[in-house]
C-alpha positions, 0 to 999 in steps of 0.5 A: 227235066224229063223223069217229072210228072207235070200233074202229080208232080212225081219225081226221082226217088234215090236209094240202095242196090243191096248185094247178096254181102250187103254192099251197098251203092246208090241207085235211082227209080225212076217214074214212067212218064210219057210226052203226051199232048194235053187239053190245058185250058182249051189249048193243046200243050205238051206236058211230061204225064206218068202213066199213073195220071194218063191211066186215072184219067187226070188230063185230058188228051188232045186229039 
């Protein structure tokens, strides 16, 4: 799955595109998640991290 955050475990959320007439469709918002390589338990995985999380500190990048 590639809009999953493997840290916060944030995911799709679903809703409405409302027009100007109140039509309504289905849409999606998706969270900004980047390919990064992660320091886990000393060895460097590749994890799909949010912004959020690589912003906050909450994993620690391999070099």
């Amino acid at each position: 799955m590639g809009k999953f955050c493997e840290v916060c475990h944030k995911g799709i959320v679903y809703g409405n595109n409302v027009s100007h007439s109140n039509r309504k469709t289905r849409r999606t918002w998706a969270p900004n998640t980047q390919k990064v390589r992660v320091l886990v338990n000393g060895t460097a995985t590749r994890m799909s991290v949010c912004t959020r999380c690589l912003r906050s500190g909450k994993v620690e990048r391999a070099i």
